[in-house]
DOVEX-896632 format. One line per 8 residues: number of its first residue (from 1); their letters; for each residue x, y, z of C-alpha. Coordinates in steps of 0.2 Angstrom, whole numbers, plus 5000, padded with zeros to 4 digits. Example, Ala and Ser with C-alpha at 12.3 -4.5 7.8 and 13.67 -1.06 7.14 Angstrom:
<rs>
1> AS> 5062 4978 5039; 5068 4995 5036
</rs>
This chain:
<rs>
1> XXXXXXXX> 5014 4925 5039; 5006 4934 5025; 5000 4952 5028; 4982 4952 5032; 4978 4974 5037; 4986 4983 5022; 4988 5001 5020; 4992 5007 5000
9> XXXXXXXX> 5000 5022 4998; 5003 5019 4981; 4987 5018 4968; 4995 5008 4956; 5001 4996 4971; 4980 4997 4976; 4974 4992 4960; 4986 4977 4961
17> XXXXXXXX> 4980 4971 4980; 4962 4970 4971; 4968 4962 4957; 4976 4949 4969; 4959 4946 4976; 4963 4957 4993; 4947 4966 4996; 4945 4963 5015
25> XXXXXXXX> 4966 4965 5017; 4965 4982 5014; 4963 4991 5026; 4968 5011 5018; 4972 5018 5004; 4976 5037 4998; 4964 5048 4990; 4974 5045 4976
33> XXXXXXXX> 4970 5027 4975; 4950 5030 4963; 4953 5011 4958; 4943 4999 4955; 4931 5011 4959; 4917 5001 4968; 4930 4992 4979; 4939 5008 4985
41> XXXXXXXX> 4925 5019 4989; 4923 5009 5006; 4939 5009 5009; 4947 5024 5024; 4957 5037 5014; 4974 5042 5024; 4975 5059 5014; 4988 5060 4997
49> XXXXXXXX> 5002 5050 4994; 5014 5064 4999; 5003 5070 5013; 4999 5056 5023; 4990 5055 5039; 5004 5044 5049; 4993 5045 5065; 4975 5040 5056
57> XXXXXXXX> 4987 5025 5044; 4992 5019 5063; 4975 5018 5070; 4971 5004 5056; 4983 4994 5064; 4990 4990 5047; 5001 4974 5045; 5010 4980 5030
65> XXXXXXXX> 5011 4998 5022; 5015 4996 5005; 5024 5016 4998; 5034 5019 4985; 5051 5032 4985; 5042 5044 4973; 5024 5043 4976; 5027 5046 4997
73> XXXXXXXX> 5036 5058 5008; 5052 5050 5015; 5048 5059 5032; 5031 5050 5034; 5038 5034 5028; 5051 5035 5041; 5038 5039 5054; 5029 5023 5049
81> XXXXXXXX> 5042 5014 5049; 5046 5015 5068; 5029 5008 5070; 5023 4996 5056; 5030 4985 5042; 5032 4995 5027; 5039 4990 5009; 5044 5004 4999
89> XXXXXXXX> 5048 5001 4981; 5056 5010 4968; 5049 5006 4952; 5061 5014 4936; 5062 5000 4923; 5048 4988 4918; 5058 4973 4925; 5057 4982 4944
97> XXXXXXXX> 5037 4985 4941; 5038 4963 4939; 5049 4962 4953; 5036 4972 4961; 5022 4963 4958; 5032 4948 4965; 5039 4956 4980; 5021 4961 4986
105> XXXXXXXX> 5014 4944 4981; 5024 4935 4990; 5021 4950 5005; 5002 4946 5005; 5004 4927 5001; 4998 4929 4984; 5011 4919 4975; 5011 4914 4956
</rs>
């Protein structure tokens, strides 16, 4: 089932659910994550991608929290973890960005 509450702790990865058409899936976003502007400005901010707000990302009742190894704390991302789904990626070549891309389509049921 695809996810269907989603928390972005990643702004690249936030851009990417908009692009996919995931407007009303997201759910939370850091204050990082500035685009697209007039779709993020609505959206609950859960403080910066390496100090997240574990306690108000819960209260969203996400389905999926999507963080990367860099961009987040691996403390927080533990905590989540013992709660929610969350996919962490770790981005260091452009063939893992497309993997990526693939991995959270296929996350949110947005495949090619």
């Amino acid at each position: 089932m695809p996810a269907h509450r989603i928390v972005s702790l990643v702004p690249s990865q936030t851009e990417l659910l908009f692009s996919l058409g995931l407007d009303a899936e997201v759910v939370g976003r850091t204050k990082f994550c500035i685009h697209p502007a007039h779709l993020v400005q609505n959206k609950p901010v859960v403080g910066g991608t390496k100090t997240v707000d574990v306690q108000r990302v819960l209260s969203l009742r996400p389905s999926l929290v999507l963080a990367n190894k860099e961009e987040n704390s691996r403390e927080q991302i533990e905590m989540l973890q013992r709660h929610c789904p969350v996919h962490v990626t770790n981005i260091i070549t452009l063939p893992d960005a497309l993997a990526m891309i693939g991995d959270v389509g296929r996350l949110v049921g947005k495949e090619p």
